[in-house]
C-alpha positions in Angstrom: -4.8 -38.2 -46.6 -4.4 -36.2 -43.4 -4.1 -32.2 -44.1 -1.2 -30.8 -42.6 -1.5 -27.7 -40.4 0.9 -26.3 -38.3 1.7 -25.8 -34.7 1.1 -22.3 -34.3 -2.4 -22.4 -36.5 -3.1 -25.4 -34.2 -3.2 -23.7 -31.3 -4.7 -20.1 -32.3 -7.6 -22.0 -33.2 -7.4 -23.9 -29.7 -7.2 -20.6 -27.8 -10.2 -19.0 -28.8 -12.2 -21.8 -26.2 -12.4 -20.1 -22.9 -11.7 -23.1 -21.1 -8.8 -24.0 -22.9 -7.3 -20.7 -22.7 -7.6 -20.5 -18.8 -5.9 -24.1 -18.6 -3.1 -22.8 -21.3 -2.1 -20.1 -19.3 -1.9 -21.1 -16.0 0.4 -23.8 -16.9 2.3 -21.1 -19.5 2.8 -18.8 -16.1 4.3 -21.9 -14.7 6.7 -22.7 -17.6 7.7 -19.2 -17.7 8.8 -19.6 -13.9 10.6 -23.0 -14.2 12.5 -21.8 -17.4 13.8 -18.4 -15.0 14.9 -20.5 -12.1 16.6 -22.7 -14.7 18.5 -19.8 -16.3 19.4 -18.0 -13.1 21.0 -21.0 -11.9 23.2 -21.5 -14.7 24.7 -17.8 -14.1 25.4 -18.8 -11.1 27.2 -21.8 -11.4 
């Protein structure tokens, strides 16, 4: 049987690779930006 773990504890544990890390927050910085265009064009419509 398959131990459950959860998201968060998933990805801590992924984080602490270098690589990884790099690739997880360059596409977080671009997440971040879509998500603000997103909300600024719902306050203005």
């Amino acid at each position: 049987m398959a131990k459950d773990i959860l998201f968060d504890d998933y990805l801590t544990e992924q984080l602490k690779a270098p690589e990884f890390k790099v690739g997880f927050d360059a596409e977080y910085a671009k997440i971040e930006s879509a998500v603000a265009l997103v909300n600024k064009c719902e306050c203005c419509t």
